[in-house]
N, CA, C and O atoms as CSV, one atom per row, in Angstrom:
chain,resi,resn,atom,element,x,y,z
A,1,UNK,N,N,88.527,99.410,91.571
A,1,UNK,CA,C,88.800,97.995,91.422
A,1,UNK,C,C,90.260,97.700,91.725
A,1,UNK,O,O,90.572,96.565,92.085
A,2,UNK,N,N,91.329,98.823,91.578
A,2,UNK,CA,C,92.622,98.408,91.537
A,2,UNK,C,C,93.145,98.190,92.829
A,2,UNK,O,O,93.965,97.327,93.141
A,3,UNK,N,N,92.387,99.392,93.873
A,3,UNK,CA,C,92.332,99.115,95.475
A,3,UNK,C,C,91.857,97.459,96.027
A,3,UNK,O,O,92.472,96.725,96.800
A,4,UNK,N,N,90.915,97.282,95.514
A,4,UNK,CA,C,90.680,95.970,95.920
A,4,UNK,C,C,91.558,94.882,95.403
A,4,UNK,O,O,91.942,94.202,96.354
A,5,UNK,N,N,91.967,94.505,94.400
A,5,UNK,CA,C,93.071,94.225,94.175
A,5,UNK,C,C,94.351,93.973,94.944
A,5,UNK,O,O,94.850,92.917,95.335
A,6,UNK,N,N,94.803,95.410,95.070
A,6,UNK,CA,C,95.909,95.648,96.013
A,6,UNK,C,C,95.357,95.011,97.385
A,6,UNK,O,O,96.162,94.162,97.768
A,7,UNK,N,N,94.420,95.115,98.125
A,7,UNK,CA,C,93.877,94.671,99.352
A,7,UNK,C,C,93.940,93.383,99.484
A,7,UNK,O,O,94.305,92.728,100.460
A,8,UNK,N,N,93.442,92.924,98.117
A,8,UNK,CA,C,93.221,91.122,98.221
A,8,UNK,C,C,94.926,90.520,97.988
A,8,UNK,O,O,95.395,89.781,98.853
A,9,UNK,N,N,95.681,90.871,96.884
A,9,UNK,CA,C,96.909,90.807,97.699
A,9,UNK,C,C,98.024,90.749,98.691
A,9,UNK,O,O,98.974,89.967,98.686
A,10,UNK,N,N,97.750,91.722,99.559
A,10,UNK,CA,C,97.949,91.897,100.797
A,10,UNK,C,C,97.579,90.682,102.164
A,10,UNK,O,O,98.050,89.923,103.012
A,11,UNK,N,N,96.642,91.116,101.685
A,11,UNK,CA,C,95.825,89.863,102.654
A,11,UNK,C,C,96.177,88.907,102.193
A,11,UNK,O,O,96.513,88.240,103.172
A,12,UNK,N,N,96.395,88.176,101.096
A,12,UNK,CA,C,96.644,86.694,100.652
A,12,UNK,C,C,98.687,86.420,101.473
A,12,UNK,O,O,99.183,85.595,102.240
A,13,UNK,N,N,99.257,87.746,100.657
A,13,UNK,CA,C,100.704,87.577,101.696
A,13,UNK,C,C,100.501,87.394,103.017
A,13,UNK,O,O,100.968,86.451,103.655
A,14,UNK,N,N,99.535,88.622,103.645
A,14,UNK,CA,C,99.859,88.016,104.881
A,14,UNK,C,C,99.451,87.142,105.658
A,14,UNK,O,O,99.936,87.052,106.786
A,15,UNK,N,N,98.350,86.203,105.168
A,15,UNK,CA,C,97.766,84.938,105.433
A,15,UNK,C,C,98.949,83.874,105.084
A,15,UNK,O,O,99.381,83.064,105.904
A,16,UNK,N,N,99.445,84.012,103.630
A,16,UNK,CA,C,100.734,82.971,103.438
A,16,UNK,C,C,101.934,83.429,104.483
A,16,UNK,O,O,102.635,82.419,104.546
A,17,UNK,N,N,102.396,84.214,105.147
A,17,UNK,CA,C,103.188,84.448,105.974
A,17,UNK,C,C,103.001,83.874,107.024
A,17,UNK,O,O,103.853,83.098,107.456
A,18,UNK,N,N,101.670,84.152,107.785
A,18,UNK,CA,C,101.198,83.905,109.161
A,18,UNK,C,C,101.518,82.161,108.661
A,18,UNK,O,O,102.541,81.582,109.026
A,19,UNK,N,N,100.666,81.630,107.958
A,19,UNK,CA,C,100.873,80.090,107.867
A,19,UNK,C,C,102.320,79.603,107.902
A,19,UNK,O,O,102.814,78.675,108.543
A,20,UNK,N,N,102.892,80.501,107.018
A,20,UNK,CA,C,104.637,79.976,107.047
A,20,UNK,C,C,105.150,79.932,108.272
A,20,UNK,O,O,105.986,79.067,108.531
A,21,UNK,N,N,104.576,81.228,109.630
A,21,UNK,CA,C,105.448,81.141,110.550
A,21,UNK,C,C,104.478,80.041,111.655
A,21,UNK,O,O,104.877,79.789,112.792
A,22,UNK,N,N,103.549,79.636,111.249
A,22,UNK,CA,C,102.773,78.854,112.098
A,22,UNK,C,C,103.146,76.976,111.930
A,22,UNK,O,O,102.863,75.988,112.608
A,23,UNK,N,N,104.038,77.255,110.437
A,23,UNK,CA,C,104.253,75.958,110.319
A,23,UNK,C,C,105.544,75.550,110.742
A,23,UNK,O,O,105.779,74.409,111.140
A,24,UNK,N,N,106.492,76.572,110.654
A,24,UNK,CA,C,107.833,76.372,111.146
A,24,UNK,C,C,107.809,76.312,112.373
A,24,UNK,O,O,108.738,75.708,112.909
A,25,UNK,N,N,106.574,77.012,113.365
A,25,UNK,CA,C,106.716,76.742,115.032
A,25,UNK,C,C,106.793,78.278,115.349
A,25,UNK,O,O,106.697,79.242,114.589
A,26,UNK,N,N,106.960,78.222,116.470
A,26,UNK,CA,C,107.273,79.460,117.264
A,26,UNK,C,C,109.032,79.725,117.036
A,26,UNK,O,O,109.877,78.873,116.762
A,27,UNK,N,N,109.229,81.256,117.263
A,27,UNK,CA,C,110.392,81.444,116.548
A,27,UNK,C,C,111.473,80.911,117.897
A,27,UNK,O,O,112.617,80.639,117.534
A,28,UNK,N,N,111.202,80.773,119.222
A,28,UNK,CA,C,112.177,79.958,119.574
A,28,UNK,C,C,112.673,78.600,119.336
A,28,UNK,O,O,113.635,78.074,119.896
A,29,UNK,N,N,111.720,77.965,118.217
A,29,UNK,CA,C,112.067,76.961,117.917
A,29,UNK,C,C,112.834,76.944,116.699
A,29,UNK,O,O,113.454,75.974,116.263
A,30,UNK,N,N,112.745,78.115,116.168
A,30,UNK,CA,C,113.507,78.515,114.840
A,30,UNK,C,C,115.114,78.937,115.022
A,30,UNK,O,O,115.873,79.479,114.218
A,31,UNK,N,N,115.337,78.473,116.405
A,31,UNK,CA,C,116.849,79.213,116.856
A,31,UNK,C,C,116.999,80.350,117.351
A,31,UNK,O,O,118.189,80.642,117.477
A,32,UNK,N,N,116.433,80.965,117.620
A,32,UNK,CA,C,115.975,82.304,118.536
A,32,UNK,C,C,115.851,81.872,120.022
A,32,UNK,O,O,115.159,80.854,119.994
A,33,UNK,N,N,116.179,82.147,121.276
A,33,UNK,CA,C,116.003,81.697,122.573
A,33,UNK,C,C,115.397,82.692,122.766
A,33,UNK,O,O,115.733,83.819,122.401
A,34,UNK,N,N,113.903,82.226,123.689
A,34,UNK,CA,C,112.957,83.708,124.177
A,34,UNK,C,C,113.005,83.419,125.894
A,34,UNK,O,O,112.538,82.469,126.522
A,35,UNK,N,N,113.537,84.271,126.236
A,35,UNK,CA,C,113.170,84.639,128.245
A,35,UNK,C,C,112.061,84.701,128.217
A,35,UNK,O,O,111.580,85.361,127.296
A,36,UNK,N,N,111.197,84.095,129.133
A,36,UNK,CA,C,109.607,85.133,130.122
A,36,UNK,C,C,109.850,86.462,130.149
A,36,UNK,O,O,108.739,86.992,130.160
A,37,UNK,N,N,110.458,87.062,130.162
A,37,UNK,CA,C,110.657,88.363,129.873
A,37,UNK,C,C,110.250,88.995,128.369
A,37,UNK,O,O,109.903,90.166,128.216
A,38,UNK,N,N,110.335,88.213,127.512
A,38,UNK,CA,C,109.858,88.821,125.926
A,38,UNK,C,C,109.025,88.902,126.194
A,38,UNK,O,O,108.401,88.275,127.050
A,39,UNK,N,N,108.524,90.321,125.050
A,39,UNK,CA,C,107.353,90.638,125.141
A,39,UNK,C,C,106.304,89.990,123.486
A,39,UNK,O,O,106.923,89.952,122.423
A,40,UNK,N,N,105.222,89.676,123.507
A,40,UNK,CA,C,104.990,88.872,122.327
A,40,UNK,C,C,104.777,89.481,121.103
A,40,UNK,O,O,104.226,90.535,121.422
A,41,UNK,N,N,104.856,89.469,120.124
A,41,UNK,CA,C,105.014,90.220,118.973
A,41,UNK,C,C,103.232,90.667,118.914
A,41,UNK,O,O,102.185,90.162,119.319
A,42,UNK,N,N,103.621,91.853,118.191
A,42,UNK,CA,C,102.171,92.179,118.202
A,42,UNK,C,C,101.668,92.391,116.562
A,42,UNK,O,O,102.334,92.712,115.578
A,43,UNK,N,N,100.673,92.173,116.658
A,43,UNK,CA,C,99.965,91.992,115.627
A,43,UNK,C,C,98.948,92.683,115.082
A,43,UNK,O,O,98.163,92.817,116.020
A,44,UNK,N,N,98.392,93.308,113.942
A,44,UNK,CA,C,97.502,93.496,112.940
A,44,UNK,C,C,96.728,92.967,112.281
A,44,UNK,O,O,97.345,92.070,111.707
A,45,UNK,N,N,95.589,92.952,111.950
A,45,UNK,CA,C,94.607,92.191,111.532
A,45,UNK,C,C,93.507,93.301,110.555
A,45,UNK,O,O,92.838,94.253,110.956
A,46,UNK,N,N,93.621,92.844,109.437
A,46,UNK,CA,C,93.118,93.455,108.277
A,46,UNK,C,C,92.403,92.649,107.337
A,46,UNK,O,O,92.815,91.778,106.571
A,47,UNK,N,N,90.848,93.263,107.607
A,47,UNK,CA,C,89.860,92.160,107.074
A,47,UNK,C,C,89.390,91.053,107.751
A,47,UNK,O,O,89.873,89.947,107.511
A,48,UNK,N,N,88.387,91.223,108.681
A,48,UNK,CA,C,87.961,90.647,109.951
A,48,UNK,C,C,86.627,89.497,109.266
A,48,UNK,O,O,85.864,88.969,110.075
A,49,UNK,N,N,86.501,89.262,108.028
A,49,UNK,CA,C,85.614,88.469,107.669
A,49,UNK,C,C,86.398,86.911,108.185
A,49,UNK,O,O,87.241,86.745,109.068
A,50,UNK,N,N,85.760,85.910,107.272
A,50,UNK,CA,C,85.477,84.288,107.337
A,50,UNK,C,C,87.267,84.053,107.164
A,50,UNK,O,O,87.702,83.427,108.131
A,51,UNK,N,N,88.078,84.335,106.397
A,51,UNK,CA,C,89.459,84.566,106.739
A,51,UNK,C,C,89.951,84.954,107.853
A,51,UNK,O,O,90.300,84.256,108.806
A,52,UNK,N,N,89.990,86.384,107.704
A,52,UNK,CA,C,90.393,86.944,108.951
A,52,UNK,C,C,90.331,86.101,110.418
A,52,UNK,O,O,91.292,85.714,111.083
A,53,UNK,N,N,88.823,85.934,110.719
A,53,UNK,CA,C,88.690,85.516,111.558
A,53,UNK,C,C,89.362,83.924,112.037
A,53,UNK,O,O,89.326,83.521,113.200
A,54,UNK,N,N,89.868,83.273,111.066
A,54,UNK,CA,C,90.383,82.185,111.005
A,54,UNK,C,C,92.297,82.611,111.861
A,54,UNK,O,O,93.005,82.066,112.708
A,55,UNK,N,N,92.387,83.725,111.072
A,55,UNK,CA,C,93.624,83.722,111.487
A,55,UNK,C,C,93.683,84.815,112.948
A,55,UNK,O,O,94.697,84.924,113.638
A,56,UNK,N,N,92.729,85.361,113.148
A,56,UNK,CA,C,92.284,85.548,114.589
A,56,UNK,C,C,92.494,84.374,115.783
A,56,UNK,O,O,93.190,84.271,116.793
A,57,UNK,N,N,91.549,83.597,115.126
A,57,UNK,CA,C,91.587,82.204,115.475
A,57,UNK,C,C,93.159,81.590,116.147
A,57,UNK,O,O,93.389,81.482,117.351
A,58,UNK,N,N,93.721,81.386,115.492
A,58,UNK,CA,C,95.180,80.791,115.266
A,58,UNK,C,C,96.061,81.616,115.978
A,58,UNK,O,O,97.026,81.071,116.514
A,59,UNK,N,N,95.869,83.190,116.118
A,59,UNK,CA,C,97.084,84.082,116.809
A,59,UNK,C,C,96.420,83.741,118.174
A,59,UNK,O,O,97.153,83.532,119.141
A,60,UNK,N,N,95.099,83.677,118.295
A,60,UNK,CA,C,94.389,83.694,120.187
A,60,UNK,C,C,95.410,82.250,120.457
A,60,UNK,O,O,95.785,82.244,121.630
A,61,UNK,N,N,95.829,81.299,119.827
A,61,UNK,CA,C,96.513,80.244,120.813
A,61,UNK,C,C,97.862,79.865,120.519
A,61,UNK,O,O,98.356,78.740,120.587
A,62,UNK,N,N,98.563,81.289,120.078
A,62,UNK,CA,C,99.733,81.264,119.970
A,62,UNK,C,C,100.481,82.762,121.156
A,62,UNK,O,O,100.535,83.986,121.039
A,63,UNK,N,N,100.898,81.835,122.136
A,63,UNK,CA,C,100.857,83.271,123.232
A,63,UNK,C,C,102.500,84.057,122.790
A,63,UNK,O,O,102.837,85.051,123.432
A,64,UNK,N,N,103.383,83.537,121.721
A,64,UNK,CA,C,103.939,84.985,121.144
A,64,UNK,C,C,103.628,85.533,120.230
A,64,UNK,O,O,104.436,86.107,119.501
A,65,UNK,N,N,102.375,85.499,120.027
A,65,UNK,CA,C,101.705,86.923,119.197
A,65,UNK,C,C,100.838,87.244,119.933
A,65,UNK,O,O,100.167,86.374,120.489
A,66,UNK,N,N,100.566,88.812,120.184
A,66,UNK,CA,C,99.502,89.282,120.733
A,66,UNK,C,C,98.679,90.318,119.207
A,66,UNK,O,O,99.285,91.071,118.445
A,67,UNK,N,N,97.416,90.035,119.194
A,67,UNK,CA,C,96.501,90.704,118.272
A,67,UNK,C,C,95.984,92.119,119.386
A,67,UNK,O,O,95.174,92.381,120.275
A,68,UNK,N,N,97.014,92.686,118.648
A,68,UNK,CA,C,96.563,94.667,119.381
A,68,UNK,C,C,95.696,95.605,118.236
A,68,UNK,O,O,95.415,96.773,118.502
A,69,UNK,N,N,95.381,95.102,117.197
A,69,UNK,CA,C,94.312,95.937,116.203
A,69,UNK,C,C,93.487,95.211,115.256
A,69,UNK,O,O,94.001,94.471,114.417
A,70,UNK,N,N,92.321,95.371,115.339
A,70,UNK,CA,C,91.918,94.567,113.601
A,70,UNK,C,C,91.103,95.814,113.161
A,70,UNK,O,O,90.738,96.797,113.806
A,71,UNK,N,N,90.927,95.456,111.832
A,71,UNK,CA,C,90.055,97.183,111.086
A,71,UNK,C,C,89.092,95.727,109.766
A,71,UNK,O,O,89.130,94.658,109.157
A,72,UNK,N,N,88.520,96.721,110.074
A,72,UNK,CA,C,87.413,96.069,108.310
A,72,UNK,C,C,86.254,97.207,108.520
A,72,UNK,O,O,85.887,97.796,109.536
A,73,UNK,N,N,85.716,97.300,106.820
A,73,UNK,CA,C,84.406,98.584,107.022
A,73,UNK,C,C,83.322,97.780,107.154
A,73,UNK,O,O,82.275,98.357,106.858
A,74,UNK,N,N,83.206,96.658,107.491
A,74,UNK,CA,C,82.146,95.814,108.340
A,74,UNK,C,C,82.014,96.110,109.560
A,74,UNK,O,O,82.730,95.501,110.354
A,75,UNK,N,N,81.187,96.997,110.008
A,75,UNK,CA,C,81.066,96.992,111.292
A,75,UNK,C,C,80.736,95.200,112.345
A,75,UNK,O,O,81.237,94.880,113.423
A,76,UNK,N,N,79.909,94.534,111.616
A,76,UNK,CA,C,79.569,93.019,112.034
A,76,UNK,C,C,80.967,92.723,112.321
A,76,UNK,O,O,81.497,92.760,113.431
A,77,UNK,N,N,81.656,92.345,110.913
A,77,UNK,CA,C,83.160,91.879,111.221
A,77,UNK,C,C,83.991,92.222,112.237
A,77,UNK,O,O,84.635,91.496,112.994
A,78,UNK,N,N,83.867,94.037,112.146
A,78,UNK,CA,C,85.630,94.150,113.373
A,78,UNK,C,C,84.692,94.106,114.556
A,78,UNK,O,O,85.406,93.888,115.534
A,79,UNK,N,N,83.298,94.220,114.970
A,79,UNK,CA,C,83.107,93.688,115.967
A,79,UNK,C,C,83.793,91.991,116.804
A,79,UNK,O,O,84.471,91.759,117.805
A,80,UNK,N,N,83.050,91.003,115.560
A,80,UNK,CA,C,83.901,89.515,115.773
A,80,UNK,C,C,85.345,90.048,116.166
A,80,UNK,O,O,85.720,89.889,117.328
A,81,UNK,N,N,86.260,90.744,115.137
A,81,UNK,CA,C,87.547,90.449,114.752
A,81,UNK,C,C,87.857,90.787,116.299
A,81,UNK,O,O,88.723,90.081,116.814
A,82,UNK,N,N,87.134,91.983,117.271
A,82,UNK,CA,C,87.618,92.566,118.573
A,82,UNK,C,C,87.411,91.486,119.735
A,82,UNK,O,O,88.115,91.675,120.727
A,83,UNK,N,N,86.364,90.139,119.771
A,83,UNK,CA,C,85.946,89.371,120.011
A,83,UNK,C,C,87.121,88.330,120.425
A,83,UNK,O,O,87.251,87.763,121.510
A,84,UNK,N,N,87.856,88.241,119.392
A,84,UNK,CA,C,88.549,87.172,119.400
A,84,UNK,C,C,90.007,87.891,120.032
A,84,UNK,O,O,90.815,87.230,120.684
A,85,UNK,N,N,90.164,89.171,119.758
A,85,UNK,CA,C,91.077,90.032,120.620
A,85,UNK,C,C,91.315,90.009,122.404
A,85,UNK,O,O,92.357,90.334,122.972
A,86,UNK,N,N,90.179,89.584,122.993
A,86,UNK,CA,C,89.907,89.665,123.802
A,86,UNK,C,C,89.781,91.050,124.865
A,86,UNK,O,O,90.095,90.902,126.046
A,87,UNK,N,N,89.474,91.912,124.541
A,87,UNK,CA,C,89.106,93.651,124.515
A,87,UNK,C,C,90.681,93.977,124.607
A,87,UNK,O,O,90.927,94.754,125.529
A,88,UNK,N,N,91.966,93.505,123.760
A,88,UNK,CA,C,93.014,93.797,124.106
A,88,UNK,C,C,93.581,94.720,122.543
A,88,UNK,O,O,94.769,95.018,122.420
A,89,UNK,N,N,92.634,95.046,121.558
A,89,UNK,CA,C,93.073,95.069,120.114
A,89,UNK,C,C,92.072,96.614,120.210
A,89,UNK,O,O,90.938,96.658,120.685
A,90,UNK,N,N,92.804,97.751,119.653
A,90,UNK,CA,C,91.702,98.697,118.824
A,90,UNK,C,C,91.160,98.424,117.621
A,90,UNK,O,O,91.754,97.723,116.802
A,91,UNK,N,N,89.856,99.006,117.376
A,91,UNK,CA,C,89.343,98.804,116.013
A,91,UNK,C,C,89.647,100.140,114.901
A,91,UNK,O,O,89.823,101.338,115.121
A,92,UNK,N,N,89.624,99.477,113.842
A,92,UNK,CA,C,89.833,100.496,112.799
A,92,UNK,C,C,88.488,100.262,111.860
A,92,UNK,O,O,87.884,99.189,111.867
A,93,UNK,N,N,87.922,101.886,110.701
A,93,UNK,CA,C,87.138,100.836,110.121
A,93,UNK,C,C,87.819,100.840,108.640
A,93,UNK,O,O,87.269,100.384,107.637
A,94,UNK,N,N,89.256,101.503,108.684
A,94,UNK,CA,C,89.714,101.967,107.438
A,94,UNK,C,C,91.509,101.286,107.478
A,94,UNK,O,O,92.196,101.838,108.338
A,95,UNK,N,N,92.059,100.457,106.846
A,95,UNK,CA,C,93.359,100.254,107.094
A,95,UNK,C,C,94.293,101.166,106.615
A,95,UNK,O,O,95.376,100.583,106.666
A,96,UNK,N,N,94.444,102.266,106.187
A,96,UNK,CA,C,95.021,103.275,106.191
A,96,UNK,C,C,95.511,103.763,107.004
A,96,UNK,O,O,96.079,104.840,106.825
């Protein structure tokens, strides 16, 4: 129970993060200047359910993040979660 816990934590930060940086804009708008030359931050994705997939969602139309992994022991899920990757993300079925 304490693992899950810790998991659902995790995931709740990094859902409140992703939103924080989705609300402030892209970080060149945060005072950062980006060339065509940057490369887009890459990303992790942990827990490919009805969440997850939301914030799947949200990184596919933000072109400085690229989603390069999602993992969940749902096979259904990290199927979707690879879906929305566009065959550009490995799957995990363990985030460890």
């Amino acid at each position: 129970m304490e693992n899950q816990l810790n998991r659902r934590k995790f995931i709740l930060t990094s859902a409140t993060a992703l939103t924080g940086i989705s609300a402030m804009g892209f970080p060149s708008q945060a005072g950062r200047t980006r060339s065509s030359s940057d490369s887009p931050l890459k990303v992790g994705l942990i827990g490919c359910g009805s969440r997850g997939i939301g914030l799947a969602m949200i990184l596919k139309e933000l072109p400085e993040y690229e989603l390069i992994a999602c993992c969940d022991i749902i096979p259904e899920h990290l199927k979707r979660g690879l879906e929305y990757a566009q065959g550009k993300a490995k799957g995990y079925g363990n985030y460890e």
